[in-house]
Each structure stands twice: as structure tokens, then as C-alpha cells.
C-alpha positions as CSV (number, residue, x, y, z in Angstrom):
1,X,64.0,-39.7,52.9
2,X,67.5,-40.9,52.5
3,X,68.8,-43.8,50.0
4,X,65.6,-45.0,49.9
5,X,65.0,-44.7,53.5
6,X,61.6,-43.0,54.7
7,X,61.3,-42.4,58.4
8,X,57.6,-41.9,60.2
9,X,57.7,-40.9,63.9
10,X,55.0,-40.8,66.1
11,X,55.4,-37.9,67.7
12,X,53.1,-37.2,70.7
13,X,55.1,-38.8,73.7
14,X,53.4,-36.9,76.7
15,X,50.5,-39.1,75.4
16,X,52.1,-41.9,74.3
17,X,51.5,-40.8,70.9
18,X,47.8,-42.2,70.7
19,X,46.6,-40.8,67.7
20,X,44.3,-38.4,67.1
21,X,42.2,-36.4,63.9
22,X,45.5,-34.2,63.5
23,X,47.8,-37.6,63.4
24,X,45.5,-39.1,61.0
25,X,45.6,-36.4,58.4
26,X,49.2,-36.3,58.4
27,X,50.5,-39.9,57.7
28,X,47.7,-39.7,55.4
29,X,49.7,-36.9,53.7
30,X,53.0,-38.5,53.7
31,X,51.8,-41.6,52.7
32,X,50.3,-39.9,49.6
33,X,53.8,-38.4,49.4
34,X,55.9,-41.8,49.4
35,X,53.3,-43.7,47.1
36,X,54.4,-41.3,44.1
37,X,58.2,-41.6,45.3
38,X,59.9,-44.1,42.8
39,X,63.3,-43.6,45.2
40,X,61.3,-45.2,48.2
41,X,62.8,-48.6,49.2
42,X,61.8,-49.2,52.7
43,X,59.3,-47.2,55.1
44,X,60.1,-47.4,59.0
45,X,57.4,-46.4,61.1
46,X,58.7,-46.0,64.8
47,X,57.2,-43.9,68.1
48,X,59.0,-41.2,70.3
49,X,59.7,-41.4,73.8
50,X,59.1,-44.3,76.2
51,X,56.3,-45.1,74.0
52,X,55.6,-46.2,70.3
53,X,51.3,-46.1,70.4
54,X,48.9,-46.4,72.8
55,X,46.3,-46.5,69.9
56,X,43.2,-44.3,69.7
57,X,43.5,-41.1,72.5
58,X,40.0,-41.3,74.0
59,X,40.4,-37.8,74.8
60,X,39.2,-37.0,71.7
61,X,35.9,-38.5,72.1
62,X,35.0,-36.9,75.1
63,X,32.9,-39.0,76.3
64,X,30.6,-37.1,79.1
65,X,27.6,-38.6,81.4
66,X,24.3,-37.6,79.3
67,X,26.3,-37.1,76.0
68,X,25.0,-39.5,73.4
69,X,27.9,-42.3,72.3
70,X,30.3,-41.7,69.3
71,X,29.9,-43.9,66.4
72,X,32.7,-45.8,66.2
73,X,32.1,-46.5,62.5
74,X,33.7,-43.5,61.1
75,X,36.3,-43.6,62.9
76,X,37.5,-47.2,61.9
77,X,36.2,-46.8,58.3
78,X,37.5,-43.5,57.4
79,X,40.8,-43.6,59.4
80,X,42.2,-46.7,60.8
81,X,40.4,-49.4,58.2
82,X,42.7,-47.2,55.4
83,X,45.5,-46.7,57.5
84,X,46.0,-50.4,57.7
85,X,45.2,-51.3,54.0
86,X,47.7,-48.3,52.9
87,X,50.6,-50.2,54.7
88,X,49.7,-53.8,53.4
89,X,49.3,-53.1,49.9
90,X,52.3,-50.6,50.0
91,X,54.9,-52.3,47.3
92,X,57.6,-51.9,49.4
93,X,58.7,-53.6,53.2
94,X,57.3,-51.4,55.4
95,X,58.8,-52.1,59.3
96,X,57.8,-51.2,62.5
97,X,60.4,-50.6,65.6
98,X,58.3,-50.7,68.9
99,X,60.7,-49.1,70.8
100,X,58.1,-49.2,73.7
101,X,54.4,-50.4,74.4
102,X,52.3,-50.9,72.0
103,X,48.3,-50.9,73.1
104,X,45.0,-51.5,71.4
105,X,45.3,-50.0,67.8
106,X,48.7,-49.1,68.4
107,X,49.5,-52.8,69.1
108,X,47.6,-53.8,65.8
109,X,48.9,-50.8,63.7
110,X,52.5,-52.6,64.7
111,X,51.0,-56.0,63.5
112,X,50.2,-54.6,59.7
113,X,53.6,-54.0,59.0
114,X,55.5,-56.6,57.4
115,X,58.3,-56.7,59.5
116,X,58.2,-55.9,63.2
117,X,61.5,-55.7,65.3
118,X,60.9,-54.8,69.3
119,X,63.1,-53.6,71.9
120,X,62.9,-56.7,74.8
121,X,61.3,-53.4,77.3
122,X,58.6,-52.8,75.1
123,X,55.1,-54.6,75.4
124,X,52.1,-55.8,73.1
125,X,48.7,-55.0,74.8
126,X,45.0,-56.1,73.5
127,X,43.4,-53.5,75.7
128,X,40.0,-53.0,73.9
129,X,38.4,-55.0,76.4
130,X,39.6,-53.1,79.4
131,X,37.0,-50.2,77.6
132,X,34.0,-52.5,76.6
133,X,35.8,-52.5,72.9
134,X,36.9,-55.6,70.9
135,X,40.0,-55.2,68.9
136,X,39.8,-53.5,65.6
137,X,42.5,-52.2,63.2
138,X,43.0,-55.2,61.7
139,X,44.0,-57.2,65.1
140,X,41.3,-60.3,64.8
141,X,42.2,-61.1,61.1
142,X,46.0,-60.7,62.0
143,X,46.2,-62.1,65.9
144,X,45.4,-65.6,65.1
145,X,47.1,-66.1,61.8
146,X,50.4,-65.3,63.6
147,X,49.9,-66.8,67.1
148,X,46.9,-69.4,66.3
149,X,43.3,-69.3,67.5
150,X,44.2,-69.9,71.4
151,X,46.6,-67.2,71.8
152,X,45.0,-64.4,69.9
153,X,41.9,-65.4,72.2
154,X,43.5,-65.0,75.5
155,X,45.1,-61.9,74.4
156,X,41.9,-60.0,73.1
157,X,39.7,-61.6,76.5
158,X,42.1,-61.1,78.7
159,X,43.7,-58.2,77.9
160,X,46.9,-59.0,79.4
161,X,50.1,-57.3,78.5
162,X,52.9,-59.7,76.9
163,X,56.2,-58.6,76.9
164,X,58.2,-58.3,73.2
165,X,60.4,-61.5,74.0
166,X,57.6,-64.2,74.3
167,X,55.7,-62.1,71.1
168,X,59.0,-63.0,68.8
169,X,58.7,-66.8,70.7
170,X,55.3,-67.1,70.0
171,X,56.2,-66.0,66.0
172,X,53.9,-62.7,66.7
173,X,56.8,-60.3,65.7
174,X,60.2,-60.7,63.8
175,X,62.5,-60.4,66.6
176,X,63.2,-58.9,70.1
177,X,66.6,-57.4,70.6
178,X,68.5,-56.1,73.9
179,X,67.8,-52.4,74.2
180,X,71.1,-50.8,73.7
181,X,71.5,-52.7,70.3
182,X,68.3,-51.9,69.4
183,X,68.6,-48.6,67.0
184,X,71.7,-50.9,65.6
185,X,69.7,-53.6,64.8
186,X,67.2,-51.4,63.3
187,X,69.2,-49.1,60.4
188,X,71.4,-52.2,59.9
189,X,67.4,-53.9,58.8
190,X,67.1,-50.8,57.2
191,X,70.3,-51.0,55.5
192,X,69.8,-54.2,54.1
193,X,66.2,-53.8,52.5
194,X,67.2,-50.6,51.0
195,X,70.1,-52.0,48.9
196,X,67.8,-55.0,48.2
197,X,66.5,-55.8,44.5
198,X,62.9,-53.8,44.9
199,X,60.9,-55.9,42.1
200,X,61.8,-58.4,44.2
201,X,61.0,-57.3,47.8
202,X,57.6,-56.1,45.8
203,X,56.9,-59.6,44.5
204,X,57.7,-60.9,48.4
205,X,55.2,-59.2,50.2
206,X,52.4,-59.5,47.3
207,X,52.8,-63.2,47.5
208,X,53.4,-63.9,51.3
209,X,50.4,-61.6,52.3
210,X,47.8,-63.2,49.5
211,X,48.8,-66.3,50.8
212,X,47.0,-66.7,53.6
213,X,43.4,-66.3,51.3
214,X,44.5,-68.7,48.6
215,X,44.7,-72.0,47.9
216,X,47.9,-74.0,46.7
217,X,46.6,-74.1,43.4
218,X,46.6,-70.4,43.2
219,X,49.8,-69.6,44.9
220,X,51.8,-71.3,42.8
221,X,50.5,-69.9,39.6
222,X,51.5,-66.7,41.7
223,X,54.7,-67.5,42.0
224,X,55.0,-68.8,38.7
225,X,54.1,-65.9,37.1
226,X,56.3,-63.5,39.8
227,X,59.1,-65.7,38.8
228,X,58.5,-65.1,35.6
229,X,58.2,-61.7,35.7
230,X,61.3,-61.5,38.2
231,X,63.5,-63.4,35.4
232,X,62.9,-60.5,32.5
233,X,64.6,-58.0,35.3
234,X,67.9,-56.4,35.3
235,X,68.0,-56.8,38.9
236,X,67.8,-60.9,38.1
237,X,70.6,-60.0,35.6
238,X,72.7,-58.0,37.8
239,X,72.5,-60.8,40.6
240,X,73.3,-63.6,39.0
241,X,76.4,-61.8,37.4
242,X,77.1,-60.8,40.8
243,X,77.2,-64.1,42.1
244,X,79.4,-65.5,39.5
245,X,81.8,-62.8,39.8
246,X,81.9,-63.1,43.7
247,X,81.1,-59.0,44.2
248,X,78.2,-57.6,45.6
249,X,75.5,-56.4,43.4
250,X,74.0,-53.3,42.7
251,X,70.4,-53.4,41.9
252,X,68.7,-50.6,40.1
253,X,64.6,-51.8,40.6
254,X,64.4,-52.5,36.7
């Protein structure tokens, strides 16, 4: 980690780094790592090579004529179902560059961070049904309450691949940038959430994501009370007195 900065590659290219049990234990570790680091600011979670995750590698499963099935259960409830929930509930942004495609599980692992930022080559693919799967990892509870009902149904029946411009049209990812500004776009992102008040970021994402399962009634005693809590800050402090004094703050997370 660096200012704040934590970097997670995917690092299995020759397979497009689909996970497997080996992948799973180690962001596992590192997350356990980051969530005791009171220097973290901002988590990027990117994938190496011409990919960034093809999701689950079936080779794993090794799935052989007369063999009886895998349970699929354990799989989601000790390894992806945790994976997800660790990202969502971490108190700081946590984005994802897809710097390639980004299939099945992969696709959806993109989808649970809070901000996703796509080269315009890479793709978004629902490819459950292309195995006799429906999607998991989070991908019906997030598909259609960023792109509607409609859309997230024709991507999980269909399976078709859609391309990381029309995902950022359709309001399924932040934004889809030119390839050879794309690792510029990305640390200046980077950049900019790390020097960013972190109570604040904190409060962000706690409110945005519970939004979605509350009423207004509730939200805005939510934000009333974040505001509240916000306003006792020395971060609140230091930005007003930035603001007056036309300089740019320096926030310490207190």
C-alpha cells in the first residue's frame, strides 16, 4: 500500500484469472490485512493481462461423465457470498478497473465495487446460462437495480456480451475511457479518493448502498444523523477553513 493506496491484482492471465481455492484464500488474507489498516483510503482491485476475470475456473470442478455433480452451495456460501459482502460493507471506496472482459462471477465481482471504471475494449458478460447456471455473486440483486428489470433480464437469458461503452450508457458502470488514457484515468480516480476526507467517503457509501432497502423516512434520519456526525469532524473543520481561505485542504480522517 502507498498513501493510502491498496492495489489487488488478479493474477492468473493464461486463464483469465478465473479464480480458484488458492485465489480465494488469498484476497481473503489481504482483505483481513486492509480491514485492520487505519492508513487505507481507497482499495483498487484490477486483473492482469488481456483479461480482468472470467469468474469461477471450472477446471477446478472437474466435472467427469459418471462423477456425481459438485454442490454448488459451498462454493457460493463459503467463498463468493463473503467475498462480495467483504467489499460492500468495506468503509472505504473500493474501485474496480476492468481492464478487459469481465464474465460470469467476474462480471458480478466488478458490479460489488462501488466504483467501476472500464477500458472501452473490455466487455461485461452474464455467461451462467451458457453452462446451465443462473448468475450468482451478487449479479440478480445488483443487475436490475443499475440497469432496470428489462436489461438485467436479457443479459442473464441471453447471455450476450455488452461492450464497456453501452454498460457506462446504460448507468451499469461509472465510466468507459479510451484505452491508452485508461491507467491515467485510473490513479488520477485513485488520487483523488485517497486525499479525500475518509469519515466522509465512509458515510457515502454506508448511505448510498442502504438506500436501495429503505424507505425515505429512514434515509433521511440517515443522513441526519451522518450529517451530524460529519459536523463534530476535524475533517468538516479543516474544509470549511479550506474553503474560506481559497487552499486546498488536508484531511486527517478525524
Amino acid at each position: 500500500m502507498n498513501e493510502g493506496i491498496a492495489r489487488l491484482k488478479l493474477n492468473r492471465p493464461d486463464r483469465l484469472n478465473a479464480f480458484t481455492l488458492q485465489m480465494h484464500a488469498e484476497i481473503r488474507d489481504v482483505l483481513n490485512q486492509l480491514e485492520l489498516d487505519a492508513a487505507l483510503r481507497v482499495l483498487l482491485i484490477t486483473g492482469q493481462g488481456r483479461g480482468f476475470c472470467a469468474g469461477q475456473d471450472l477446471r477446478e470442478r472437474k466435472l467427469e461423465a459418471g462423477s456425481p455433480p459438485p454442490d454448488l452451495f459451498e462454493a457460493l456460501e463459503r467463498r463468493w457470498n463473503p467475498l462480495v459482502r467483504r467489499l460492500t460493507r468495506l468503509p472505504v471506496p473500493v474501485i474496480c478497473a476492468v481492464n478487459g472482459v469481465a464474465a460470469g462471477a467476474g462480471a458480478n465481482l466488478a458490479l460489488a465495487c462501488d466504483l467501476v471504471i472500464a477500458s472501452k475494449s473490455a466487455s461485461f458478460i452474464q455467461s451462467f446460462v451458457a453452462i446451465g447456471l443462473a448468475p450468482d455473486a451478487g449479479g440478480t440483486w445488483m443487475l436490475p437495480r443499475l440497469v432496470g428489470q428489462a436489461r438485467a433480464m436479457g443479459l442473464a437469458l441471453s447471455g450476450e456480451t455488452l461492450s464497456a461503452e453501452t454498460a457506462a450508457e446504460w448507468g451499469m458502470i461509472w465510466k468507459a475511457v479510451d484505452e491508452d488514457r485508461f491507467t491515467d484515468e485510473v490513479e488520477a480516480l485513485l488520487a483523488k479518493l485517497a486525499a479525500a476526507p475518509p469519515l466522509s467517503l465512509a458515510a457515502i457509501k454506508r448511505a448510498i448502498r442502504g438506500s436501495s432497502t429503505a424507505t425515505l423516512d429512514q434515509q433521511l434520519d440517515l443522513e441526519r444523523d451522518l450529517q451530524r456526525q460529519l459536523g463534530f469532524s476535524d475533517d468538516y473543520a479543516e474544509g470549511v477553513r479550506s474553503f474560506m481561505e481559497k487552499r486546498s485542504p488536508v484531511f486527517s480522517g478525524s
